[in-house]
Backbone bond lengths (Angstrom), bond angles and torsions (degrees), N, CA, C in turn:
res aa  C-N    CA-C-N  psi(-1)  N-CA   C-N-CA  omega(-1)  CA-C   N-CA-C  phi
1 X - - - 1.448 - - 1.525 109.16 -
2 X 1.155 115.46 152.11 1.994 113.61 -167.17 1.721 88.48 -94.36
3 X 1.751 101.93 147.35 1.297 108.79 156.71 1.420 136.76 -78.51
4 X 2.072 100.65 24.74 1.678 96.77 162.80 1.061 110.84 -79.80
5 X 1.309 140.10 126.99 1.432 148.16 101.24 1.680 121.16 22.15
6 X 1.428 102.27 -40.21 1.550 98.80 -178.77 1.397 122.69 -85.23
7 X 1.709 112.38 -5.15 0.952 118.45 -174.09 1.770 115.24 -63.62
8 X 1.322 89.29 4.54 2.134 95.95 -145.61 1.393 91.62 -125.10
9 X 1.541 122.20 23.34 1.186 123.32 179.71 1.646 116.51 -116.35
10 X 1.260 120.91 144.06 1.579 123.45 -172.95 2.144 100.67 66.45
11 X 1.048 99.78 39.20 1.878 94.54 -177.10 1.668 100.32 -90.85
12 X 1.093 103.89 -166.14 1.215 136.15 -163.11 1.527 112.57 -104.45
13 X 1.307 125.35 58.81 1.458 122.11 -176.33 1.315 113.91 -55.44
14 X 1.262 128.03 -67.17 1.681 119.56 148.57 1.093 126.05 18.77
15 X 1.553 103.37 -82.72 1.399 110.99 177.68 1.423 127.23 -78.82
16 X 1.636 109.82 -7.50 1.205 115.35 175.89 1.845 105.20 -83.95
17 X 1.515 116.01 -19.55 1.040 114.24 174.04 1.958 109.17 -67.18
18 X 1.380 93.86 -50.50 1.848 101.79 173.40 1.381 109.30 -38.39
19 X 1.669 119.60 -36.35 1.813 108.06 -149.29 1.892 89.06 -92.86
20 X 1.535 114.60 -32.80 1.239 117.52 -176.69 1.752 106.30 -68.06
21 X 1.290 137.40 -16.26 0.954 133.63 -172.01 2.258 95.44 -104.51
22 X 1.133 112.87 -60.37 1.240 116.81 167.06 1.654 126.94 -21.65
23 X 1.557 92.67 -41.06 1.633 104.34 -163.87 1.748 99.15 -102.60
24 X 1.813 113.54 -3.84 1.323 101.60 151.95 1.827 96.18 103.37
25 X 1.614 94.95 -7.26 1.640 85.97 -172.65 1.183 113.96 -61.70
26 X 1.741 136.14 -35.41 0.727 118.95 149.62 1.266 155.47 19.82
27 X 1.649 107.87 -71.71 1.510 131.87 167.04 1.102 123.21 -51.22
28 X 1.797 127.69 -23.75 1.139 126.62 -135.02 1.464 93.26 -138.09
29 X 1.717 114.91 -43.44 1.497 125.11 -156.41 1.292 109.09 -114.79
30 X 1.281 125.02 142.81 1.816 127.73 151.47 1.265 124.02 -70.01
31 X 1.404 128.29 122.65 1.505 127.60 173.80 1.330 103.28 -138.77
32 X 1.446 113.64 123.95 1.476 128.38 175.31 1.520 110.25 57.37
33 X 1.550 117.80 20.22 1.701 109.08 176.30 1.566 94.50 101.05
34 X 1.164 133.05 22.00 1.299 134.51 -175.60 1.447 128.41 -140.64
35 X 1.703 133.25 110.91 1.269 101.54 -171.67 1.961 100.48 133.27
36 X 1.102 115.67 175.76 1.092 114.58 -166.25 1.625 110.00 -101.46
37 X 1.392 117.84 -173.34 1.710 122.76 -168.03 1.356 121.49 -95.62
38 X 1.136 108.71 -37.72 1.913 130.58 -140.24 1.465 82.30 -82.34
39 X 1.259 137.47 -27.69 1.570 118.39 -161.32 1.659 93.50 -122.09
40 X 1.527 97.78 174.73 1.387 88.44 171.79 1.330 141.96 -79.44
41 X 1.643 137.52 154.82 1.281 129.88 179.79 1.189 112.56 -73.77
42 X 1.043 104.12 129.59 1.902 118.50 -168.97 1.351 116.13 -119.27
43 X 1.472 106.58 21.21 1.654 101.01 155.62 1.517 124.52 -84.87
44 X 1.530 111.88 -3.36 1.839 80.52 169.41 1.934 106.80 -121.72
45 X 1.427 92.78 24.78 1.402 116.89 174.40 1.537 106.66 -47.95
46 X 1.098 117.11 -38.86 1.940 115.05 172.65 1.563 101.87 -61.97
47 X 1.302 129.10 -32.33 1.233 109.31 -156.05 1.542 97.21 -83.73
48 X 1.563 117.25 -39.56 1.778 140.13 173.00 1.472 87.98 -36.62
49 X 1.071 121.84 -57.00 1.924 107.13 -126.66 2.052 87.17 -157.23
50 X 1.572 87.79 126.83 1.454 116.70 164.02 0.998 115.49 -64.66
51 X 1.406 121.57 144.95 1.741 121.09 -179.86 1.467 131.67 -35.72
52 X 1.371 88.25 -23.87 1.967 95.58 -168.38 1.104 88.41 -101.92
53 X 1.654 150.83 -6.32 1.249 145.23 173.59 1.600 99.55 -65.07
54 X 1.496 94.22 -57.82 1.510 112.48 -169.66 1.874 117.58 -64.56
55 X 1.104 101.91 -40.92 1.318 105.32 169.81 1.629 135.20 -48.89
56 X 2.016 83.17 -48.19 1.790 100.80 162.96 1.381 128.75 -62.78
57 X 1.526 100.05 -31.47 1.905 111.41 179.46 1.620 97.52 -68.65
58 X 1.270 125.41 -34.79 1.616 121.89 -161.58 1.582 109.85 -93.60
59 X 1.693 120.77 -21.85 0.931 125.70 159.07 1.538 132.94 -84.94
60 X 1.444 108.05 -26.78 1.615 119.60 172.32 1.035 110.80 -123.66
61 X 1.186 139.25 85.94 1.414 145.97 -155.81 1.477 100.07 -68.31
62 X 1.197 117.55 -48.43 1.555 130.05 -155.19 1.503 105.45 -82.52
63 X 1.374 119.15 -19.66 1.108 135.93 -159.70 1.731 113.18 -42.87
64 X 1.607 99.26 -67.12 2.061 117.48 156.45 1.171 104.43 -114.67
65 X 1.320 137.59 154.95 1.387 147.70 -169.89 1.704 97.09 -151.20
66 X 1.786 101.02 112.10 1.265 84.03 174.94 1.529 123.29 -85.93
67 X 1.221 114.26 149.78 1.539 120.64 -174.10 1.756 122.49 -37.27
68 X 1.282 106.70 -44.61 1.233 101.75 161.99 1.060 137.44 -81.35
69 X 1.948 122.56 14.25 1.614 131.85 161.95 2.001 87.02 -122.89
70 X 1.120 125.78 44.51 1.817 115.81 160.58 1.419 102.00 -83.62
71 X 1.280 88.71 108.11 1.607 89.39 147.95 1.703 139.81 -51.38
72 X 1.117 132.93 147.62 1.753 115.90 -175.72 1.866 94.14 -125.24
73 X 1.370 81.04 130.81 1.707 104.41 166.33 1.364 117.28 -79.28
74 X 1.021 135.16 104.79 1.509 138.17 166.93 1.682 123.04 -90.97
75 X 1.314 140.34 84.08 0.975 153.03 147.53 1.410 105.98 -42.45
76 X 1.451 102.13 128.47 1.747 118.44 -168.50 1.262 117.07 -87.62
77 X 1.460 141.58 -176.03 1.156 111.90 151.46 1.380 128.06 -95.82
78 X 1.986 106.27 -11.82 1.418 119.74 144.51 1.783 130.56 -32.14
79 X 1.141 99.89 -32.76 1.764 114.07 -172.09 1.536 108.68 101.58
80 X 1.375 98.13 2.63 1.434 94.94 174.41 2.110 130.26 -75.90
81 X 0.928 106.15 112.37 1.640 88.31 -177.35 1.518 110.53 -95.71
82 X 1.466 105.51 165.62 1.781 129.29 -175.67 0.840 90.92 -162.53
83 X 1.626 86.41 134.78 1.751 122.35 168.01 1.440 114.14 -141.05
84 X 1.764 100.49 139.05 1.468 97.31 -173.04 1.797 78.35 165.88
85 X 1.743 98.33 165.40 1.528 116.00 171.36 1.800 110.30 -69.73
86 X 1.370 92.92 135.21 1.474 86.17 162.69 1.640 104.96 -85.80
87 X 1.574 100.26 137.98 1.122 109.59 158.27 1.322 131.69 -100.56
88 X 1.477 129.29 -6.21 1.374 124.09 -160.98 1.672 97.57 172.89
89 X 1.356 110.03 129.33 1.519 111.44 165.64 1.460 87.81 -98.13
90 X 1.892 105.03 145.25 1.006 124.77 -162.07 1.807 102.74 -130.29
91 X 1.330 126.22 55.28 1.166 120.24 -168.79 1.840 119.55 73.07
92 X 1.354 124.80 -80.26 1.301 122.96 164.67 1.297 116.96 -127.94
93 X 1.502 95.83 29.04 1.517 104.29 -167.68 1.289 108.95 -134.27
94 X 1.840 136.77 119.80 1.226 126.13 167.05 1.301 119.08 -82.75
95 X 1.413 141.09 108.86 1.082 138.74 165.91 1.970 125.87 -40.27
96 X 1.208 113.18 99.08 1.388 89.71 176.15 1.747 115.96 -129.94
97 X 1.509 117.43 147.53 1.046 136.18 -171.30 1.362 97.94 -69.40
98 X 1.449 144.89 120.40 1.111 150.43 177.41 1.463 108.34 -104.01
99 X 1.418 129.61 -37.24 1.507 125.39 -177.62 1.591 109.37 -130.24
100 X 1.302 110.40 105.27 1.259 110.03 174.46 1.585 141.45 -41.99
101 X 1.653 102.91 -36.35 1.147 118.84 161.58 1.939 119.70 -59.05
102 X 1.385 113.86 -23.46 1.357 108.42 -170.44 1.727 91.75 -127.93
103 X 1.341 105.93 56.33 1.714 105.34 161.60 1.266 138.37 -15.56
104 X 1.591 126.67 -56.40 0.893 135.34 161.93 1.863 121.57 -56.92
105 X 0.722 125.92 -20.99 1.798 129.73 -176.78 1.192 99.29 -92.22
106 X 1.611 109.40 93.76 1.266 108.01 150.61 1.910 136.83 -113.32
107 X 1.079 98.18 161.89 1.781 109.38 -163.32 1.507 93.25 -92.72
108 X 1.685 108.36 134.62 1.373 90.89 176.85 1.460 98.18 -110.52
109 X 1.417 126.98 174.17 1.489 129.19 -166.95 1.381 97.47 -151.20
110 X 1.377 124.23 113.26 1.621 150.51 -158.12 1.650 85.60 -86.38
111 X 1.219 122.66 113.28 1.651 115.94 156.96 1.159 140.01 -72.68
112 X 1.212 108.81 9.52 1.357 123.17 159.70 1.953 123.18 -87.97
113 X 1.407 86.01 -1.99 1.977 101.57 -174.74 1.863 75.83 -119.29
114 X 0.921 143.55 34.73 1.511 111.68 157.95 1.695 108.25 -121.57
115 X 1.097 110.15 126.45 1.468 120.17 170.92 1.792 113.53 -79.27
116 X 1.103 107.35 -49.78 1.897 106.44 177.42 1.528 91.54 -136.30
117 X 1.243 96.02 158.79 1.441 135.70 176.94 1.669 123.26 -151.90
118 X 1.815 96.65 96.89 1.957 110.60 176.31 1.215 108.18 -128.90
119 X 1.246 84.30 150.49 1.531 88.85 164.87 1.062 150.04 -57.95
120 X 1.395 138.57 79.86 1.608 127.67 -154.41 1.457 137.78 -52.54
121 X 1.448 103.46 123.28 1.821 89.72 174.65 1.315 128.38 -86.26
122 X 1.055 96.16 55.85 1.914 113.74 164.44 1.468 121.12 -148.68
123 X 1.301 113.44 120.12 1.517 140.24 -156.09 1.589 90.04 -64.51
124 X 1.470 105.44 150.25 1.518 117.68 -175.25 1.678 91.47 -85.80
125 X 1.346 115.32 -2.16 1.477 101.75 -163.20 2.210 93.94 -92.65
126 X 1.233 134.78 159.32 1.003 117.17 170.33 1.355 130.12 -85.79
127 X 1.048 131.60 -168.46 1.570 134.20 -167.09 1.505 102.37 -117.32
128 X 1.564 132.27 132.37 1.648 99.38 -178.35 1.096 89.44 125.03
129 X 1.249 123.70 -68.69 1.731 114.91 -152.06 1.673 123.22 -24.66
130 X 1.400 117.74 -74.36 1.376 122.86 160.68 1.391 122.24 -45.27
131 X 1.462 128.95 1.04 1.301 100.48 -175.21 1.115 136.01 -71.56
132 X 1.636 110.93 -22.50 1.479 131.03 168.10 1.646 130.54 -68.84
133 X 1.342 100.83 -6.87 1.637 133.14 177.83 1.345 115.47 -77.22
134 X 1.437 158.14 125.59 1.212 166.39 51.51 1.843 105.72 74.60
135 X 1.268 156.55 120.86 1.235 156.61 124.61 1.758 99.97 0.39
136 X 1.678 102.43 -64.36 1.795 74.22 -177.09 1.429 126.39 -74.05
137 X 1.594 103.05 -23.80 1.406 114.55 178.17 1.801 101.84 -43.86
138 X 1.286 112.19 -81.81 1.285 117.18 178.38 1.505 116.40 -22.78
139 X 1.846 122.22 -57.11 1.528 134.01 -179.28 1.634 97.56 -45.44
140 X 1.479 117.31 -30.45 1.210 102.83 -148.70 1.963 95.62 -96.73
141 X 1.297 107.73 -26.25 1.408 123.82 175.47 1.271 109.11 -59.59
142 X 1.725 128.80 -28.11 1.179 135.25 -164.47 1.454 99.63 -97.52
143 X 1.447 137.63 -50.24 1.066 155.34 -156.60 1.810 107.56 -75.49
144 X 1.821 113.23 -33.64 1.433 136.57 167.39 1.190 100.65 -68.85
145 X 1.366 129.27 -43.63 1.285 108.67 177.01 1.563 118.78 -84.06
146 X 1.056 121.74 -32.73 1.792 118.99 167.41 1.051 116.43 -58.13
147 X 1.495 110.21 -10.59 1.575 103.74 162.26 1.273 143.93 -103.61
148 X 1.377 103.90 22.31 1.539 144.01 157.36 1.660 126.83 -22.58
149 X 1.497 79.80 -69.09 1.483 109.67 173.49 1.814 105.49 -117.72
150 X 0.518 113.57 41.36 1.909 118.17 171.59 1.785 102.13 -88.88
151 X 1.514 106.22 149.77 1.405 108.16 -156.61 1.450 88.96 -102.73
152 X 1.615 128.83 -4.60 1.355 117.49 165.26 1.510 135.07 -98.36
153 X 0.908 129.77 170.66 1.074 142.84 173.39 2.063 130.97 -36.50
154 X 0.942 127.08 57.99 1.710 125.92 -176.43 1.325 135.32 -72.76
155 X 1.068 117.11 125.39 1.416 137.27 -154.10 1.510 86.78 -79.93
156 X 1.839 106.65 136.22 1.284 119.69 -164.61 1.491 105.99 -93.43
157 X 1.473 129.75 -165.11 1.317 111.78 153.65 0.989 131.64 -100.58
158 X 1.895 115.03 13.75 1.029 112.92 158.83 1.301 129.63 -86.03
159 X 1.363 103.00 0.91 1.212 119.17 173.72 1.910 114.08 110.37
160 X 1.144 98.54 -22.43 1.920 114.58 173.05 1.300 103.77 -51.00
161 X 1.398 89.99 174.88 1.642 94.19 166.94 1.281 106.22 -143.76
162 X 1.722 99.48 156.03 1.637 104.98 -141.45 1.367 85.72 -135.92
163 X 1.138 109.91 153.80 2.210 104.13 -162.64 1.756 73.89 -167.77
164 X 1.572 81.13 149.35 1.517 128.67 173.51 1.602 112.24 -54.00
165 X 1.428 149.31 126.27 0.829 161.91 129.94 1.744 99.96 17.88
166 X 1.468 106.50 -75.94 1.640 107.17 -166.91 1.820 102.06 -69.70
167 X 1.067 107.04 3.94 1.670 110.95 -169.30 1.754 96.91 -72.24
């Protein structure tokens, strides 16, 4: 994809709303008050991060991981490993989220069976998502989200229009 900027202009928010719901982000992310917990809210993510920031986070998930979504690797003393967020120490038990998509299922991990505990370098988010997506599809996925925090006015999918507080 080119690092113009203009490419991501006059798009298809609409459909960039379709590819963000399609690809499940949904499940995982907040956008505009909409959307799930476990990952981060990514409506003022346009203002954070330039298109090619954003493009790289959606194509290389693993790429930066911010500290407060690291996953932790737990090596057993079985030889068994788990990876996933802790969510909750549970008495002798750390609760951890292993699949982002199925939030609720969690693995518990007895700390008395763990030999190491790091941080993993691989994003809880998956790898893949877009692959079934279109170049513009994606422009238009990137362009929906810069418009997060945009100081104008965005056409809903119901077709309304939905404007900023100071608007």
């Amino acid at each position: 994809m080119s690092d113009d900027e203009s490419v991501y202009e006059g798009r298809d928010l609409e459909n960039g709303r379709r590819v963000f719901a399609v690809a499940q982000c949904f499940k995982c992310h907040r956008f505009k008050g909409e959307g799930g917990l476990v990952g981060p809210d990514l409506t003022a993510s346009g203002r954070r991060f330039n298109q090619q920031n954003l493009l790289e986070a959606l194509v290389e998930p693993s790429k930066v991981i911010s500290d407060q979504y690291q996953p932790t690797l737990f090596s057993l003393l079985d030889g068994r490993q788990i990876a996933g967020r802790v969510i909750n120490l549970n008495g002798n038990n750390y609760l951890v989220q292993q699949n982002m998509l199925d939030p609720g299922s969690l693995t518990p991990v007895n700390v008395d069976e763990i030999d190491e505990m790091v941080p993993s370098p691989v994003s809880m988010m998956p790898d893949g998502l877009l692959d079934t997506f279109t170049l513009d599809d994606i422009r238009d996925l990137v362009a929906y989200l810069k418009s997060g925090s945009d100081d104008v006015a965005v056409k809903s999918i119901d077709g309304g229009r939905k404007k900023k507080a100071n608007d």
